[in-house]
C-alpha positions as CSV (number, residue, x, y, z in Angstrom):
1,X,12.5,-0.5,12.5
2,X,10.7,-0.9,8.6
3,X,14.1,-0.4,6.5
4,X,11.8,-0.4,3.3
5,X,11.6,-3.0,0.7
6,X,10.9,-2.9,-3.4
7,X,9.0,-5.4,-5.1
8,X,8.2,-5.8,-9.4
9,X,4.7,-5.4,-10.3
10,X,5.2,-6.9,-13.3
11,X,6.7,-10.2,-11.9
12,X,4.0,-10.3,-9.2
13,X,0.9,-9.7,-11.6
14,X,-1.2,-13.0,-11.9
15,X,-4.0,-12.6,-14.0
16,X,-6.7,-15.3,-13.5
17,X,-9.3,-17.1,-16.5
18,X,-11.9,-15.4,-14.2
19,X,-12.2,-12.9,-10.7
20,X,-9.9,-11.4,-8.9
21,X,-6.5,-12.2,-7.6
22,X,-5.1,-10.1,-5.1
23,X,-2.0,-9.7,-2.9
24,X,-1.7,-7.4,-0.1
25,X,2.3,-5.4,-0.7
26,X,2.3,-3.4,2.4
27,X,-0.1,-2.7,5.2
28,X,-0.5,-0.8,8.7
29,X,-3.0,0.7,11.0
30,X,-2.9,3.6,8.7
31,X,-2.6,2.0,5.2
32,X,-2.8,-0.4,3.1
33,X,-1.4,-1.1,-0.2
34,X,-2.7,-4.3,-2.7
35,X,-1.9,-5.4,-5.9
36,X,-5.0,-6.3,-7.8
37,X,-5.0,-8.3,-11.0
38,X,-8.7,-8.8,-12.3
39,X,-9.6,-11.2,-15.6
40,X,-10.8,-9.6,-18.0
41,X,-15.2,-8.9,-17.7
42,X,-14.9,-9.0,-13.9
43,X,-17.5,-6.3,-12.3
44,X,-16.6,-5.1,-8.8
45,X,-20.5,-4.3,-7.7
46,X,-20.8,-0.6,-6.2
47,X,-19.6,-0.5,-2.5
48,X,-18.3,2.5,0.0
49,X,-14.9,2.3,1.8
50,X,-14.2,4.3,5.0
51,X,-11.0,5.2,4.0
52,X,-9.5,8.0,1.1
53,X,-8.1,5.6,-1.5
54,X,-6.0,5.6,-4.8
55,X,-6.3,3.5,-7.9
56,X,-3.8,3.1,-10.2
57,X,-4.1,1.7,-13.5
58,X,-0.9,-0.4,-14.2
59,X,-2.1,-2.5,-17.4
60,X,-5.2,-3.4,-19.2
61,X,-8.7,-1.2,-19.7
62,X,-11.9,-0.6,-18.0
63,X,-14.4,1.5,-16.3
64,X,-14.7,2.9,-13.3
65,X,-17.2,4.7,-11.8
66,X,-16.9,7.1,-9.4
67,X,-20.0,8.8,-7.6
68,X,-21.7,8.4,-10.4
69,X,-19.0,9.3,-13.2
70,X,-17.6,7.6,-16.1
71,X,-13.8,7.1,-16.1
72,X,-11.6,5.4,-18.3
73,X,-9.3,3.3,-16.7
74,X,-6.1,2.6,-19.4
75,X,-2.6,2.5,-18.1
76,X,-1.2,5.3,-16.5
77,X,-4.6,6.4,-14.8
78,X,-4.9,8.1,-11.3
79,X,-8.2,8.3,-9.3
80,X,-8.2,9.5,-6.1
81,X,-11.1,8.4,-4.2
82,X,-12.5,10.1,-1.0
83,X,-13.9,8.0,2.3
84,X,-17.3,6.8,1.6
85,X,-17.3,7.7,-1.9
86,X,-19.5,5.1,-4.0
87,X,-17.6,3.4,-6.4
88,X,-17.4,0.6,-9.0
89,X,-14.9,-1.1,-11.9
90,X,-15.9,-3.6,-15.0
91,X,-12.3,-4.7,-16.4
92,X,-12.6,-5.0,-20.1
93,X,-9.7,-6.9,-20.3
94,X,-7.5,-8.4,-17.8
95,X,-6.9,-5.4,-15.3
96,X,-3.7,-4.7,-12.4
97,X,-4.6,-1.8,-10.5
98,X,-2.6,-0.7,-7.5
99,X,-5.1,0.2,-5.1
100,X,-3.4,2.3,-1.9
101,X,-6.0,3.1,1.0
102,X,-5.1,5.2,4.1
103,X,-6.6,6.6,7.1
């Protein structure tokens, strides 16, 4: 039986000179939860997932674009995303989103 478990964001973020780094927090069948720490300038290319997703923005500033609009990503930001929505992110700075995606 999962008795739960806490981890610090802060202590885990690892920003790199340049890409992505990424560590997987919790993940099932039915979800998955990832820590994702991008260098500042990295583009994530448009792409589809088959799952509803949420991003949200822990530190830094960017773009993200979501079926074709504009948000700002700054700390604090929400965006739910639905299955198969197109989406895609420039950081302009280094970037920590929390990215949760369920069935």
């Amino acid at each position: 039986m999962n008795r739960g478990f806490s981890k610090d964001l802060n202590e885990l973020m690892q920003f790199p000179t340049e890409g992505i780094f990424s560590t997987v927090l919790a993940k099932s069948d039915t979800y998955n939860y990832t820590l994702m720490c991008l260098a500042g300038g990295t583009d994530i290319d448009e792409h589809t997932s088959t799952k509803t997703g949420v991003v949200q923005i822990l530190k830094g500033k960017g773009v993200f674009r979501l079926s074709g609009n504009e948000i700002e990503m700054k700390e604090g930001t929400f965006i739910f995303m639905p299955a198969n929505a197109p989406h895609s992110l420039q950081a302009q700075e280094d970037l920590a989103v929390l990215l949760c995606l369920t069935k």
